[in-house]
LOMITOR-798986 format. One record per residue (C-alpha): x, y, z; residue in three letters. Coordinates in steps of 0.001 Angstrom, whole numbers, plus 500000, padded with zeros to 6 digits. Layout:
// residues N
+--------+--------+--------+------+
|      x |      y |      z | resn |
+--------+--------+--------+------+
|      X |      Y |      Z |  ala |
...
+--------+--------+--------+------+
***
This chain:
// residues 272
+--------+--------+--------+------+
|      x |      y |      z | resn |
+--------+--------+--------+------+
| 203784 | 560451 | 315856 |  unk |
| 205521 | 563782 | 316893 |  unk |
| 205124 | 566932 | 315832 |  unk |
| 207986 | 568773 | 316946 |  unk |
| 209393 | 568392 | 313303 |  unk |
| 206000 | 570756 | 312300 |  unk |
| 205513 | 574015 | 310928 |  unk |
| 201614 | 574220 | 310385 |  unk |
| 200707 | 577559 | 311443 |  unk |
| 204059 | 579198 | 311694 |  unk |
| 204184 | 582581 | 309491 |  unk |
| 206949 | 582159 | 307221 |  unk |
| 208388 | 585306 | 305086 |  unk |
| 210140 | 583863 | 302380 |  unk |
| 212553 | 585845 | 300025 |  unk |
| 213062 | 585368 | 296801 |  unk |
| 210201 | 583006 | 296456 |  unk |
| 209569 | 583916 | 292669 |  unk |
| 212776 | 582482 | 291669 |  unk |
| 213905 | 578469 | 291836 |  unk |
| 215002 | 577544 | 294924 |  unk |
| 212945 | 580131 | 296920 |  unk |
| 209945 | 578963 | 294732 |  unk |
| 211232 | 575609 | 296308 |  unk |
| 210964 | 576155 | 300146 |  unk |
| 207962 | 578565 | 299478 |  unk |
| 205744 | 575783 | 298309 |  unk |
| 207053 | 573263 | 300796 |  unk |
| 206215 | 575003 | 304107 |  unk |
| 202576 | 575741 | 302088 |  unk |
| 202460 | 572552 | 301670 |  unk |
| 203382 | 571760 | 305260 |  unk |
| 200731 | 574424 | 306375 |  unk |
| 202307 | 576932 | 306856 |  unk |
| 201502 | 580656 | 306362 |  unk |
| 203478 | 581905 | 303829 |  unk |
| 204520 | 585275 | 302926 |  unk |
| 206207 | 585417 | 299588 |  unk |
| 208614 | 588330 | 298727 |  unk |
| 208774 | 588307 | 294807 |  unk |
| 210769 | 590635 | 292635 |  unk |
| 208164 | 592273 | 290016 |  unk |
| 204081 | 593046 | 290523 |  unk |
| 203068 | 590300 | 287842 |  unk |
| 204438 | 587326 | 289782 |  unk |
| 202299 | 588226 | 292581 |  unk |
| 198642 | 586398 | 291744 |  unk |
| 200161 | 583047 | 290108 |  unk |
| 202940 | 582642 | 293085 |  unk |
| 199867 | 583449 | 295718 |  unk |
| 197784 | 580946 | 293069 |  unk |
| 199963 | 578270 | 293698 |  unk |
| 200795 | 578526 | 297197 |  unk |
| 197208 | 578237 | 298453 |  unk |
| 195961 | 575127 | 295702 |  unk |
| 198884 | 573472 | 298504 |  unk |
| 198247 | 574448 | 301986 |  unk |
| 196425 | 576430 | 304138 |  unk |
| 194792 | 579291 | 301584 |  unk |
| 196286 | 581827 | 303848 |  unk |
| 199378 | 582583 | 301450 |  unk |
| 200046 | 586388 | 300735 |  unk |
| 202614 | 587834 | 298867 |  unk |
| 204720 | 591312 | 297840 |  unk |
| 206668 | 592821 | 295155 |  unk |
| 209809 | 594068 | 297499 |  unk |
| 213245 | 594784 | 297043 |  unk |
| 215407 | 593144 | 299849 |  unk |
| 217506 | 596054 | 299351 |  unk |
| 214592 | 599054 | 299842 |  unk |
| 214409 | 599071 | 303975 |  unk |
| 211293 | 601053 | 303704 |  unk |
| 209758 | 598205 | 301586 |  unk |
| 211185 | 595617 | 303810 |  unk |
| 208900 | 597798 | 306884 |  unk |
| 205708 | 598126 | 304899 |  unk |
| 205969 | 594130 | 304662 |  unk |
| 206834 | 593613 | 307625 |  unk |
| 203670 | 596807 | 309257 |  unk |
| 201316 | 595042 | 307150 |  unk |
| 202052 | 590830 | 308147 |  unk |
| 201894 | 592005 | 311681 |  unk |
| 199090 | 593620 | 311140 |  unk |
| 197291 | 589949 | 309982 |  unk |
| 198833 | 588185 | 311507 |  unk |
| 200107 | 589553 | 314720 |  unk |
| 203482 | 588030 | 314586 |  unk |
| 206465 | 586378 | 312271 |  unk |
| 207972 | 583180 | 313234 |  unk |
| 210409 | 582595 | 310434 |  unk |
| 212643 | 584518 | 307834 |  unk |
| 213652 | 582969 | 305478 |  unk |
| 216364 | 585052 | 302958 |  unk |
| 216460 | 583041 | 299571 |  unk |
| 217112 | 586191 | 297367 |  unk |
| 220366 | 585803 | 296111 |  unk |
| 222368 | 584935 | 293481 |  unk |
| 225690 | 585808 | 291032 |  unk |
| 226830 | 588284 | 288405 |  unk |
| 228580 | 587101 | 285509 |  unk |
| 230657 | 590108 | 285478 |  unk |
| 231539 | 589701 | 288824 |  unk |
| 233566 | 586441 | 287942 |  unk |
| 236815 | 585635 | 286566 |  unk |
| 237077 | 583269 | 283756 |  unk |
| 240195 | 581108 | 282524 |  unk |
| 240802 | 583455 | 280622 |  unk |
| 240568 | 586358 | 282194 |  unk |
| 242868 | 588174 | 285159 |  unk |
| 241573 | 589441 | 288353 |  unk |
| 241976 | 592962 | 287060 |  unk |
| 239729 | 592103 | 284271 |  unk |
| 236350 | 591721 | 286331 |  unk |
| 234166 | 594354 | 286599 |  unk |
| 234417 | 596406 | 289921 |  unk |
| 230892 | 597515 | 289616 |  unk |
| 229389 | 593660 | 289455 |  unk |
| 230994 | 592724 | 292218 |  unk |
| 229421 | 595425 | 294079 |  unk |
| 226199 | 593897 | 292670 |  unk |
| 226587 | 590152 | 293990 |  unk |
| 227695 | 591763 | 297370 |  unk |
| 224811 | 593778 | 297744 |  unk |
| 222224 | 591044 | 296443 |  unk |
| 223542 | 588023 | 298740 |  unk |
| 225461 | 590005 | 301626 |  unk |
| 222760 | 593245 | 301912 |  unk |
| 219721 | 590999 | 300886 |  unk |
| 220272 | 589217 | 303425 |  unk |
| 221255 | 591433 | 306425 |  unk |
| 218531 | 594014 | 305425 |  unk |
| 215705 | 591754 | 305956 |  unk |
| 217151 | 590637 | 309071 |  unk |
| 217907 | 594123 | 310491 |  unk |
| 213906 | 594784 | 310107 |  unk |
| 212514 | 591581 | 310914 |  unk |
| 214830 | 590923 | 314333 |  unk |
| 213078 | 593672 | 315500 |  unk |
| 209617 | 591944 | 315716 |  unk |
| 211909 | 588771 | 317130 |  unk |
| 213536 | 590472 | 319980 |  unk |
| 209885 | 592437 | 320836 |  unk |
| 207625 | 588883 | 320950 |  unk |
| 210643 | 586925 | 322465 |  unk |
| 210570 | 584397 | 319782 |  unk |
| 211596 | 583901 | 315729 |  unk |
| 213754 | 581634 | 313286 |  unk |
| 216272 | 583299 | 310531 |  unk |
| 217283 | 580843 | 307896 |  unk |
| 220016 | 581873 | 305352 |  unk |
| 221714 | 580934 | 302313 |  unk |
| 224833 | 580046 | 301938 |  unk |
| 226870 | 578175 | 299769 |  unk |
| 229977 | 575056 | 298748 |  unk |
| 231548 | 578726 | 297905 |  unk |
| 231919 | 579539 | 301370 |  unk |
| 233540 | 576454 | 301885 |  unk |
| 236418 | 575793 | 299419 |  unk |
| 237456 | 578612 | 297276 |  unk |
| 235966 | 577848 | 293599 |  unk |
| 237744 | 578721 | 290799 |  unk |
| 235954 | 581685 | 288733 |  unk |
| 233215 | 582571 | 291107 |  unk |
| 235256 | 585457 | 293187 |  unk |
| 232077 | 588084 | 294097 |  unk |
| 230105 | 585206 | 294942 |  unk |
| 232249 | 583524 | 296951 |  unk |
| 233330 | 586447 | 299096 |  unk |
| 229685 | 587000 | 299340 |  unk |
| 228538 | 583850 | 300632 |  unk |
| 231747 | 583486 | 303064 |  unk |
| 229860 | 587068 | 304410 |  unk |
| 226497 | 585584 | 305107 |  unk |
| 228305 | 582490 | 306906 |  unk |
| 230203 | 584821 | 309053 |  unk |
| 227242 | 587182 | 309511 |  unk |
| 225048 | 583971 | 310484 |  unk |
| 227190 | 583062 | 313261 |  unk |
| 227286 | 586545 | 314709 |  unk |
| 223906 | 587049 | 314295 |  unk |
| 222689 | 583903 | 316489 |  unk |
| 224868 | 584736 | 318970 |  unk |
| 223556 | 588615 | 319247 |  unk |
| 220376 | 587501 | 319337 |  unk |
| 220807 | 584500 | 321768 |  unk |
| 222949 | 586631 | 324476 |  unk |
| 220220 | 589432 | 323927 |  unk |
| 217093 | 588470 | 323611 |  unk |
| 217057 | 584399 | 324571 |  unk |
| 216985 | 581441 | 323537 |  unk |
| 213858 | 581563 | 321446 |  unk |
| 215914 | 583175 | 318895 |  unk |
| 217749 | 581094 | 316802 |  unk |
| 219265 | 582307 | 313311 |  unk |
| 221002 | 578673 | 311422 |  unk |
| 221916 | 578926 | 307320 |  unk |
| 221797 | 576379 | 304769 |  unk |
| 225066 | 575626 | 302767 |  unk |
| 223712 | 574150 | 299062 |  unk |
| 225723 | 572096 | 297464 |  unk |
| 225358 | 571887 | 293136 |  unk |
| 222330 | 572430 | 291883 |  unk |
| 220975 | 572824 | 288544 |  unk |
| 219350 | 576238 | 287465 |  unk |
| 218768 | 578849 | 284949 |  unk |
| 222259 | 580862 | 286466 |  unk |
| 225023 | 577598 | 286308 |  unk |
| 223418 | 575691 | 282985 |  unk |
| 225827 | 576594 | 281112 |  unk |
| 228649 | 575956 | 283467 |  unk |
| 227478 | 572631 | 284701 |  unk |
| 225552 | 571029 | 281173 |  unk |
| 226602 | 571230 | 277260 |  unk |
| 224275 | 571580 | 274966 |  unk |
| 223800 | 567928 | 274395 |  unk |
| 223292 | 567334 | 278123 |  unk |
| 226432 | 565872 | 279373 |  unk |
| 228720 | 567243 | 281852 |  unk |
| 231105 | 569650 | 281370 |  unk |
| 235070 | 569841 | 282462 |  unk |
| 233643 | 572294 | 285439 |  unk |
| 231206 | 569296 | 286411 |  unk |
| 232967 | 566896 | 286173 |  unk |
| 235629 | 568408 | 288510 |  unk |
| 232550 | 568550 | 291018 |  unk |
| 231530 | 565022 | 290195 |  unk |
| 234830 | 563803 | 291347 |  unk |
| 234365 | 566014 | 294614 |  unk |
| 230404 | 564567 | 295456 |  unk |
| 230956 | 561166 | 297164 |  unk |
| 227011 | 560762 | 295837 |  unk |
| 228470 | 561538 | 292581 |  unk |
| 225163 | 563135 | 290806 |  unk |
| 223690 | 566844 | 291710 |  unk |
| 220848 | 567564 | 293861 |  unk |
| 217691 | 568285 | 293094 |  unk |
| 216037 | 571449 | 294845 |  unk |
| 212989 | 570321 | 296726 |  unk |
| 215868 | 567700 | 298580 |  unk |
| 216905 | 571237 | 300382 |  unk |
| 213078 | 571549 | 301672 |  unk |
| 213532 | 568954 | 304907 |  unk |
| 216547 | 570711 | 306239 |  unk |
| 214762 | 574086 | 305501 |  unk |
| 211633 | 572625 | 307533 |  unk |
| 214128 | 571000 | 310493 |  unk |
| 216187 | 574230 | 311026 |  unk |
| 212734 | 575891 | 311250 |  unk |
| 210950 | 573475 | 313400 |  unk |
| 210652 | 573301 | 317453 |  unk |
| 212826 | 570065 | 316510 |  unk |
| 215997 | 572366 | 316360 |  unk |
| 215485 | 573839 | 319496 |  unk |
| 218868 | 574164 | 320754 |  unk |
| 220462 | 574400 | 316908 |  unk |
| 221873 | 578489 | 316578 |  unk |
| 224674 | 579411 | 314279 |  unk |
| 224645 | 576409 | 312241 |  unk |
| 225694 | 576588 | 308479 |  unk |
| 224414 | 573422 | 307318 |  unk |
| 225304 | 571660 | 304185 |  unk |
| 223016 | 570189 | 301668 |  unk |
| 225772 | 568721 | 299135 |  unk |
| 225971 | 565240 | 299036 |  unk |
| 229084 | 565032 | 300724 |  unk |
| 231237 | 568008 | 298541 |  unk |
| 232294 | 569549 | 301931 |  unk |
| 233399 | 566730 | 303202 |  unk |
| 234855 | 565086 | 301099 |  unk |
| 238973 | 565585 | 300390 |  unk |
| 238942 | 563817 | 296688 |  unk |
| 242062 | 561856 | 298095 |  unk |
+--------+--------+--------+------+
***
């Protein structure tokens, strides 16, 4: 039995790890033993998050109320891991997510959306995401060593009808991905490697609506997507956890700049 797929004992800063899918990945690489750092969004979700995350793994968990957009709360985490732990090995940048306002509807025009949301959904997925790495690749380049993992999306892909801030978003942090790896590669070696994970549908508290009537069955937007999943069902979230745990493993060595999708065949699939 290998265990170049394992990440017991790697220190893993996870974003976004009061929400779904961070939740998601959070637990997993607890549960893999990992140490786990988990950035929430408010004080309260603190204790049960860190309650959670050590009745699975390794007791070790910590976590912090930050704002992935507050650099000077992105350093105290980062000033006060090193000091526990003497090093990060992986960053993972969940936080994310869309603003209503920031799409347009059938019904609406382009002029209609609200300039000031989509400045929202670029600064939660584009900023919350290079932020964190602008801090963080500091500690990489200084021990040699580290693993970004981002989050992209089907968005970046195809261009989805309504979603327009969050598309142009996630196309960002699959562009910025690339660049990244290679920055950090040519500059500071091989040890460096910075992949993202593309998701295809999932179910959660944002798309509900969108994807499920009130009765439970599928909407017209769903089953547009149905007819564009070869698997023909959605996924469910923890089925993102062992490409998470790959891309952050010794196992993808030689894998930089990858934007890897987790869609049950959406991306590559014509429809035809």
């Amino acid at each position: 039995m290998t265990d170049m797929y394992s990440i017991a004992g790697k220190v893993a800063v996870v974003s976004g790890a009061g929400g779904v899918l961070g939740g998601s990945i959070a637990r997993h690489f607890a549960a893999q033993g990992a140490k786990v750092v988990a950035l929430v969004h408010r004080e309260e979700q603190i204790a049960p998050v860190v309650d959670e995350l050590n009745s699975l793994g390794t007791e070790e968990a910590v976590a912090y109320a930050c704002n992935v957009l507050e650099r000077e709360s992105l350093e105290k985490v980062a000033a006060e891991v090193l000091e526990k732990w003497g090093r990060v090995d992986c960053l993972i940048n969940v936080a994310g997510g869309n603003v209503p306002g920031a799409n347009v509807m059938p019904d609406q025009h382009f002029h209609d959306m609200k300039i000031e949301d989509w400045d929202k959904v670029l600064d939660l997925n584009l900023n919350g995401t290079v932020y964190p790495c602008h801090v963080f690749c500091r500690i990489f380049a200084e021990q040699g060593s580290g693993c970004i993992l981002n989050i992209s999306s089907m968005a970046a892909y195809d261009a989805l009808t309504r979603v327009g801030g969050y598309t142009a978003a996630k196309t960002a942090v699959s562009g910025f991905t690339k660049w990244l790896a290679s920055e950090m590669a040519i500059k500071y070696g091989e040890k460096i490697r910075v992949n993202a994970l593309a998701p295809g549908f999932f179910i959660g508290k944002q798309n509900r609506a969108a994807l499920l009537n009130e009765d439970g069955s599928l909407t017209e937007r769903s089953l547009k997507v149905m007819n564009k999943t070869p698997m023909r069902r959605f996924g469910n979230y923890d089925e993102l956890n062992g490409a998470a745990q790959f891309l952050c493993s010794d196992a993808a060595s030689f894998v930089t700049g990858v934007i890897l999708p987790v869609d049950g065949g959406f991306s590559a699939f014509s429809g035809v």
